[in-house]
DRENFINU-144037 format. One record per atom (N, C-alpha, C): z, y, x; atom name; residue in one letter; residue number from 1. Coordinates in pm, 1 decimal, decimal comma, always signed. Example, Ala and Ser with C-alpha at 12.3 -4.5 7.8 and 13.67 -1.06 7.14 Angstrom:
          z          y          x   drense   drenvo   tordo
     +780,0     -569,0    +1319,0        N        a       1
     +780,0     -450,0    +1230,0       CA        a       1
     +780,0     -330,0    +1320,0        C        a       1
     +708,0     -225,0    +1285,0        N        s       2
     +714,0     -106,0    +1367,0       CA        s       2
     +787,0       +3,0    +1290,0        C        s       2
! end
This chain:
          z          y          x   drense   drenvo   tordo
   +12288,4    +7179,4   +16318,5        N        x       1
   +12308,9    +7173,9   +16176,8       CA        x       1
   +12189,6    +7232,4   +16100,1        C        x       1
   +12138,8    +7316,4   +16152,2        N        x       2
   +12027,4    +7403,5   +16042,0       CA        x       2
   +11868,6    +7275,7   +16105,0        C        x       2
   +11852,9    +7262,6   +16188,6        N        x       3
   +11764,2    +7146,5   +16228,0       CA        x       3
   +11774,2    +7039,1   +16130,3        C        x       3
   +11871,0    +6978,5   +16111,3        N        x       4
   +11884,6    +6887,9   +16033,2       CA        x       4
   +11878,2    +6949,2   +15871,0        C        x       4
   +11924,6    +7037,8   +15809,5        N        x       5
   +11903,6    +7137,0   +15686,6       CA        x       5
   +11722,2    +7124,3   +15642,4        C        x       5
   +11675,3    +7129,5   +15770,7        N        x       6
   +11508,4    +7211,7   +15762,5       CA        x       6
   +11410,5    +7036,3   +15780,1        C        x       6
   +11512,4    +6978,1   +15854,5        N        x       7
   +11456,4    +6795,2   +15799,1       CA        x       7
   +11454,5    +6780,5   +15705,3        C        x       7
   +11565,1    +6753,2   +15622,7        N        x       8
   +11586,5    +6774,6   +15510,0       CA        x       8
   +11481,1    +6816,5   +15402,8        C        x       8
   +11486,8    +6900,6   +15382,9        N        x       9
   +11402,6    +7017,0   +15295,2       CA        x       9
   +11284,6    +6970,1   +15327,4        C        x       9
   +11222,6    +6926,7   +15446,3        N        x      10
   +11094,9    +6827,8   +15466,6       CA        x      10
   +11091,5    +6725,1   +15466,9        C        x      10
   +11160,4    +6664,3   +15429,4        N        x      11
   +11176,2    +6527,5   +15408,5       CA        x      11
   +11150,7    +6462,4   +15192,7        C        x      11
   +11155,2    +6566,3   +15125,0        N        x      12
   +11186,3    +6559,2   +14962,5       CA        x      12
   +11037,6    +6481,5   +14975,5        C        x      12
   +11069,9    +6393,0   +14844,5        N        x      13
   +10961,4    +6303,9   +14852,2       CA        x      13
   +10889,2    +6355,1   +14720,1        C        x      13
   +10754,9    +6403,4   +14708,9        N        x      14
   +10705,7    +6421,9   +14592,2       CA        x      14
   +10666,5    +6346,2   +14496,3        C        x      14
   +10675,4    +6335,9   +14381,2        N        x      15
   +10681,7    +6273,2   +14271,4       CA        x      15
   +10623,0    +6302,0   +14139,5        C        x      15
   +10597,9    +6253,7   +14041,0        N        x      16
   +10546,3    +6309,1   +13926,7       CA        x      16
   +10659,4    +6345,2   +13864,2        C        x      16
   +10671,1    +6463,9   +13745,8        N        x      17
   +10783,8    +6496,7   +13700,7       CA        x      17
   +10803,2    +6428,3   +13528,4        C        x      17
   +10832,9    +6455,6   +13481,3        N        x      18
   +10835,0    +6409,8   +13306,7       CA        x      18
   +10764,3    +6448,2   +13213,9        C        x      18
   +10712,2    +6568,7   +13271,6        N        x      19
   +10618,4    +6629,0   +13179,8       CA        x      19
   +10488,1    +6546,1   +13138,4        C        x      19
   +10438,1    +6521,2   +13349,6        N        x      20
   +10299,4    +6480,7   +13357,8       CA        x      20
   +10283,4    +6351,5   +13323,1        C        x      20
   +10432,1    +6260,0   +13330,8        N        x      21
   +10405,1    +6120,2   +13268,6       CA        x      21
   +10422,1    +6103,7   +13117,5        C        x      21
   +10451,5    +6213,6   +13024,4        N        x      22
   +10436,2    +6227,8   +12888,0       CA        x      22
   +10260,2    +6209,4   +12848,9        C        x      22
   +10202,3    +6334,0   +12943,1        N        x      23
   +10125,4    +6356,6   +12965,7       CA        x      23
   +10002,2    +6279,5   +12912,9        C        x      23
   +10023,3    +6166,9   +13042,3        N        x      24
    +9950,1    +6049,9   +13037,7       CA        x      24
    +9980,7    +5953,9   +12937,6        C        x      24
   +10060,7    +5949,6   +12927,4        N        x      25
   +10137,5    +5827,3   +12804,6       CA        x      25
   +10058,5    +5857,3   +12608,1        C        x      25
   +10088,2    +6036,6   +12625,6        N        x      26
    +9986,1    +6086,8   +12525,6       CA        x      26
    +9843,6    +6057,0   +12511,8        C        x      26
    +9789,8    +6078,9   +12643,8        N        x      27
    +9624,9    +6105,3   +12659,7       CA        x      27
    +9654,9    +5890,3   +12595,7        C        x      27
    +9674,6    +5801,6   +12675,5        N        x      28
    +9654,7    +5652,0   +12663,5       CA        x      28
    +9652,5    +5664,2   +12510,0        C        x      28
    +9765,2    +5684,3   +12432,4        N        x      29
    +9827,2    +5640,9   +12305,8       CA        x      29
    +9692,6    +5718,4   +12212,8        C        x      29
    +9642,9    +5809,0   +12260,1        N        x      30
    +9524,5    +5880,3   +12150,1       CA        x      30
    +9384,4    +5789,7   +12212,3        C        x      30
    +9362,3    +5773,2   +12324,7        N        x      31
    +9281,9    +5639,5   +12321,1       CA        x      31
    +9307,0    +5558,1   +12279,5        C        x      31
    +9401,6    +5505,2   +12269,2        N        x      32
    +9440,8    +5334,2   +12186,3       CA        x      32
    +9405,1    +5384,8   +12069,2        C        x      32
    +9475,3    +5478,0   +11972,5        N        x      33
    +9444,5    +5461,6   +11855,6       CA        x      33
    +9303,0    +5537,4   +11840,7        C        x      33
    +9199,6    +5552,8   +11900,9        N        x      34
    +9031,5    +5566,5   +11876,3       CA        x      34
    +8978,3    +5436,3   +11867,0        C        x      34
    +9026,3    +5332,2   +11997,3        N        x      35
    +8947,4    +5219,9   +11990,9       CA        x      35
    +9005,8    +5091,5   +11956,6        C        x      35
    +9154,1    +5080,4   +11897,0        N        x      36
    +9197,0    +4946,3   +11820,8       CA        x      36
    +9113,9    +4947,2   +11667,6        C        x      36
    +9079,8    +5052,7   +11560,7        N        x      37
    +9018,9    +5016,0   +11425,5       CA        x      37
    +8858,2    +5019,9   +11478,9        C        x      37
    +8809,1    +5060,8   +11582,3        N        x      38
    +8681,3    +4975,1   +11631,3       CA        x      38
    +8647,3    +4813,3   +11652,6        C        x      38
    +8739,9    +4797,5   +11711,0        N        x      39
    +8766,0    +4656,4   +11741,8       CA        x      39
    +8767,8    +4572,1   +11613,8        C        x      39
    +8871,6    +4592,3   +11536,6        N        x      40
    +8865,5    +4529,0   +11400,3       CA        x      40
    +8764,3    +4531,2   +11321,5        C        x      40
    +8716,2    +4657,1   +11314,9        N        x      41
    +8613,1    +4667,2   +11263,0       CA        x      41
    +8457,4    +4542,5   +11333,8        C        x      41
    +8446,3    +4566,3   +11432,1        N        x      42
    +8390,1    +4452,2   +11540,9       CA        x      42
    +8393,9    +4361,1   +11497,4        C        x      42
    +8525,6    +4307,7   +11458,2        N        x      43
    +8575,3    +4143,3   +11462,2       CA        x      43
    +8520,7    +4116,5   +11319,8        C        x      43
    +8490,8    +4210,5   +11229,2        N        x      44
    +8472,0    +4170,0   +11075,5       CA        x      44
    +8316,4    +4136,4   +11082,3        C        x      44
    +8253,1    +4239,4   +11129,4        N        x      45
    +8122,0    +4300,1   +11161,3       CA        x      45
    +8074,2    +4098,3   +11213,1        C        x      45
    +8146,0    +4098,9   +11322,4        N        x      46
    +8082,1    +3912,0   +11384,2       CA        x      46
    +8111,3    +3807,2   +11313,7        C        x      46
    +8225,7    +3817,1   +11219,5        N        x      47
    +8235,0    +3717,3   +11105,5       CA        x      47
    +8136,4    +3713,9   +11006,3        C        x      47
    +8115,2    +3827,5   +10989,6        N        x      48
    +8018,5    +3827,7   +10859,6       CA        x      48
    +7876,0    +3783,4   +10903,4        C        x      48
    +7829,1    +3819,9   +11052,9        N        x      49
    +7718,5    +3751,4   +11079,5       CA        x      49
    +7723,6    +3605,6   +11103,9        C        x      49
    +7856,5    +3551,5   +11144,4        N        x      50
    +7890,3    +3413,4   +11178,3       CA        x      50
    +7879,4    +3358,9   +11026,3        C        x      50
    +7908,1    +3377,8   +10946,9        N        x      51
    +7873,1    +3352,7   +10811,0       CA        x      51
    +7724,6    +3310,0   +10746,7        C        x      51
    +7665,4    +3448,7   +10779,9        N        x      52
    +7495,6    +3431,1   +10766,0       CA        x      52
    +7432,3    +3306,7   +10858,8        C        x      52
    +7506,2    +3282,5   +10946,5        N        x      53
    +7389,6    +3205,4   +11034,0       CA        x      53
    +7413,8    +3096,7   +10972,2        C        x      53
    +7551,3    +3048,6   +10957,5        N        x      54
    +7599,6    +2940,6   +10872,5       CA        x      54
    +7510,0    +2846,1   +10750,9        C        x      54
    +7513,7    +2977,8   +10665,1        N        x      55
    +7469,8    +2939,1   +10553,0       CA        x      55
    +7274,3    +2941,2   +10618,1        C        x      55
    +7234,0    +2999,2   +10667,0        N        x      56
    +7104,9    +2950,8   +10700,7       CA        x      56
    +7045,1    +2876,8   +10755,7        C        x      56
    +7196,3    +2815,0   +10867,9        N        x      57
    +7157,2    +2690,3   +10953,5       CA        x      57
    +7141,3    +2541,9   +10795,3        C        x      57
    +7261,0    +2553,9   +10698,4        N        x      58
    +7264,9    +2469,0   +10619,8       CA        x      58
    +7127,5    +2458,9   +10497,8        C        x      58
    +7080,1    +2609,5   +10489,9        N        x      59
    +7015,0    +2578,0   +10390,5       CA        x      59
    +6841,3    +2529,8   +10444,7        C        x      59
    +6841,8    +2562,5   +10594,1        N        x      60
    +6732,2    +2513,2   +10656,9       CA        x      60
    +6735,9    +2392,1   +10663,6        C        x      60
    +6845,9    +2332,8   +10702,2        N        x      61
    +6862,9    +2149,3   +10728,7       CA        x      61
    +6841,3    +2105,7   +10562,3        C        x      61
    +6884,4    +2201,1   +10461,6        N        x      62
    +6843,0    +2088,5   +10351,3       CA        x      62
    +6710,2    +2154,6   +10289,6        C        x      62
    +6637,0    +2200,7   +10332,7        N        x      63
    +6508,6    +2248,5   +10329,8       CA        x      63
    +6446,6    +2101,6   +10428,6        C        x      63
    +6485,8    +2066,1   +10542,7        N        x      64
    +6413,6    +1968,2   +10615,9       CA        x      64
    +6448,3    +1881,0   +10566,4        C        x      64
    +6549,4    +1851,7   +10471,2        N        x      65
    +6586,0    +1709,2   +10414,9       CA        x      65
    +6482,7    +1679,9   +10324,3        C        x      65
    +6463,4    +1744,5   +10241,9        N        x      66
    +6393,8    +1753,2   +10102,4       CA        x      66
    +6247,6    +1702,7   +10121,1        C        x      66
    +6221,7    +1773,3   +10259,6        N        x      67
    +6098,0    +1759,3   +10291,6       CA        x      67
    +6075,2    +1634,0   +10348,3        C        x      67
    +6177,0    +1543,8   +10451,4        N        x      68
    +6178,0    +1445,3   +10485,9       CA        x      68
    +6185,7    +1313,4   +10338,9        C        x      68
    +6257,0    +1352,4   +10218,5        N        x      69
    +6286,4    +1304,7   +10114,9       CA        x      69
    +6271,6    +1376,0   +10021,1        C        x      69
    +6096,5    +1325,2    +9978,4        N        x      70
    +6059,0    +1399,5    +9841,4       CA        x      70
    +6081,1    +1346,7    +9746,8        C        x      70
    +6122,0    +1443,0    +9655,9        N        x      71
    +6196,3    +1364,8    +9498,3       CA        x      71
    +6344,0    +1436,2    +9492,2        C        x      71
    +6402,3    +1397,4    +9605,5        N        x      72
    +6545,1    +1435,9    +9638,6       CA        x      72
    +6593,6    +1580,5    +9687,4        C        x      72
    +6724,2    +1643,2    +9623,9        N        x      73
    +6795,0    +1689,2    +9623,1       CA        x      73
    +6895,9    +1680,5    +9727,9        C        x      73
    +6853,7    +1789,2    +9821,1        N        x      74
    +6957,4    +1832,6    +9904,8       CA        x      74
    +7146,2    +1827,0    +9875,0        C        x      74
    +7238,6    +1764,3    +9947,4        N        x      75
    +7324,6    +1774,5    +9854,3       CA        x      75
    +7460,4    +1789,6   +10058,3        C        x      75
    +7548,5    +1867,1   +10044,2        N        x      76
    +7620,8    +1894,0   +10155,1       CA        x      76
    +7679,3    +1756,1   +10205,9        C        x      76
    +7700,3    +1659,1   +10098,3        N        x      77
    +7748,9    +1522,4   +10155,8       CA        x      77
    +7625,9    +1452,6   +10201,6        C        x      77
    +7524,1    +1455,3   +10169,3        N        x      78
    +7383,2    +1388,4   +10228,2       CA        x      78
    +7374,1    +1461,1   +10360,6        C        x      78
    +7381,5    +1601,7   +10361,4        N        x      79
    +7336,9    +1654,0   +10508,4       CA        x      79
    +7445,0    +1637,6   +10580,9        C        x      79
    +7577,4    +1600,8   +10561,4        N        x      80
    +7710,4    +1565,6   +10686,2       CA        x      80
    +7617,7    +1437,9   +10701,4        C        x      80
    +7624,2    +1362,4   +10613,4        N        x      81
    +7592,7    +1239,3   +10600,6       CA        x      81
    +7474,3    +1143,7   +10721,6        C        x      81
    +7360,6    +1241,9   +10676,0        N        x      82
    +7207,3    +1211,2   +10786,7       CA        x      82
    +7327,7    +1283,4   +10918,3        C        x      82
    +7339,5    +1404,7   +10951,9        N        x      83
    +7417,6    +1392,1   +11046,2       CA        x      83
    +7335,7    +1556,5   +11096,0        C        x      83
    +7304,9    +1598,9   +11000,3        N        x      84
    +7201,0    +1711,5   +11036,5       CA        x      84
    +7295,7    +1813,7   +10988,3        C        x      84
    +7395,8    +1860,8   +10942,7        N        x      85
    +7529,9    +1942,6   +10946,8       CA        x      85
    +7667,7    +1892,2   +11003,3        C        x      85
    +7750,1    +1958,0   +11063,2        N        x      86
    +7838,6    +1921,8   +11129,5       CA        x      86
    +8007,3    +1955,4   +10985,7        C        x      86
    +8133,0    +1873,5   +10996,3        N        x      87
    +8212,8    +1955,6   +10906,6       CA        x      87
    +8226,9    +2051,1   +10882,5        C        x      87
    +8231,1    +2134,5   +11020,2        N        x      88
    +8320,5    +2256,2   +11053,9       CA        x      88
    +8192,8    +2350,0   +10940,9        C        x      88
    +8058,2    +2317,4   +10951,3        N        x      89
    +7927,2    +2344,2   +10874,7       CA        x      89
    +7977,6    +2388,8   +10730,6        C        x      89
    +7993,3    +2271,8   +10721,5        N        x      90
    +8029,7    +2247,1   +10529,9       CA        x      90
    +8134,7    +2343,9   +10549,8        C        x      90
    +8255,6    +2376,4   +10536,2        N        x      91
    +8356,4    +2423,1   +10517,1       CA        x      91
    +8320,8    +2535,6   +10494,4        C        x      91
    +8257,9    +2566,5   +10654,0        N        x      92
    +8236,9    +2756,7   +10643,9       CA        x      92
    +8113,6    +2789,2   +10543,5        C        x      92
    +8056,6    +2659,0   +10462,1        N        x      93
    +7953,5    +2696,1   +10391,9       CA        x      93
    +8010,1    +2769,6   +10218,9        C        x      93
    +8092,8    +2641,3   +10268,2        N        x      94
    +8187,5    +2628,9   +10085,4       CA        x      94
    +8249,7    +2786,3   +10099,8        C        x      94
    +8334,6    +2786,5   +10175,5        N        x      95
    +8409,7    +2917,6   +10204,5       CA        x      95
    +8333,7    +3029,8   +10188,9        C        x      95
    +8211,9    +3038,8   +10262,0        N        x      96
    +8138,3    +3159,2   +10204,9       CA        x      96
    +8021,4    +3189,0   +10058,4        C        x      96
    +8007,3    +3080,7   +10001,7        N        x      97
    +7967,5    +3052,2    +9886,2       CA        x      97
    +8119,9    +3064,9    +9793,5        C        x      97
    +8208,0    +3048,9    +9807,7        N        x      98
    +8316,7    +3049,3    +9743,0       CA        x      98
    +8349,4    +3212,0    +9710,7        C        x      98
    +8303,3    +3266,6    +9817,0        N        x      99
    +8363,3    +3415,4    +9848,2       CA        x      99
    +8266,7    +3485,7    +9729,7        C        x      99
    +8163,9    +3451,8    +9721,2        N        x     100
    +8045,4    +3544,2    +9668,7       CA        x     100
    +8015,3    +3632,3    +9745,3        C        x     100
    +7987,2    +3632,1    +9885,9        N        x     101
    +7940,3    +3728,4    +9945,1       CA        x     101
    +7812,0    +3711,1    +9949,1        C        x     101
    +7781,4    +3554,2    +9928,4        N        x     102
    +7643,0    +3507,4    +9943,6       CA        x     102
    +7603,5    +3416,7    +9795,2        C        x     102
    +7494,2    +3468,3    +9728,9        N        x     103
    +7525,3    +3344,0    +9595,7       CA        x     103
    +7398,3    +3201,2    +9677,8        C        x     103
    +7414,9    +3110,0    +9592,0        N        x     104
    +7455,6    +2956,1    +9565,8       CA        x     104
    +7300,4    +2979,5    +9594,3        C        x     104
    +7252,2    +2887,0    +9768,9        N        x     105
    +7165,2    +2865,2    +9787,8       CA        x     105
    +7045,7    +2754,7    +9727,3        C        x     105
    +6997,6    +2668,5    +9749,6        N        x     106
    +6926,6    +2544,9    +9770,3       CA        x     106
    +7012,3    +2436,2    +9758,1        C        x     106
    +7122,1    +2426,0    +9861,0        N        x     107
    +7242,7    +2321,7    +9853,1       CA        x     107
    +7298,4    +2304,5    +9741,7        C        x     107
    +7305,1    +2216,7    +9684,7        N        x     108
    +7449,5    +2167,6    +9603,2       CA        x     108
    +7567,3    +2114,0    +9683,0        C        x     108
    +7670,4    +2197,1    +9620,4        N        x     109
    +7805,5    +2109,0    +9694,1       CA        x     109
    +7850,6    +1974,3    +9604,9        C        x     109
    +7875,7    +1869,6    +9668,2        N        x     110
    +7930,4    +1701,4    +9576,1       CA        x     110
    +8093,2    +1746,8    +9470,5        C        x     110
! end
């Protein structure tokens, strides 16, 4: 009987208790909230450059238009048009000319 008592008692399986998995659950939750308003911040930070390139890819193509066609006026339906801006182009052009983050390049919009 005491053989088996002293198995026993060597046998308890160790474990983490409640404290130490608070613990950890704390330490995670104060990392998450350091690096989720980084991230956002990030995501604004690459829009706004996705923006700039935008408007410079467009106002370069109607810089090469002008030059290909002297006399003429760059215009966003001429550059979909020749085929030297893509839609998705125009949109995010209008959209950020719309915003005023950027004022009213070279382009005219139709």
């Amino acid at each position: 009987m005491k053989n088996r008592m002293k198995k026993m008692k060597q046998a308890q399986v160790k474990a983490f208790t409640l404290v130490e998995m608070l613990v950890v659950l704390l330490i995670i939750s104060v990392l998450m909230l350091l690096f989720v308003p980084n991230l956002t911040q990030q995501k604004d930070l690459v829009a706004e450059k996705g923006n700039a390139a935008v408007v410079k890819v467009v106002e370069s193509q109607a810089e090469l238009y002008e030059l290909n066609h002297p006399g003429e006026t760059a215009t966003l339906g001429k550059l979909k048009e020749q085929g030297q801006i893509s839609d998705n182009q125009v949109k995010s052009y209008q959209k950020v000319i719309a915003s005023g983050k950027v004022e009213q390049g070279r382009v005219i919009s139709d």
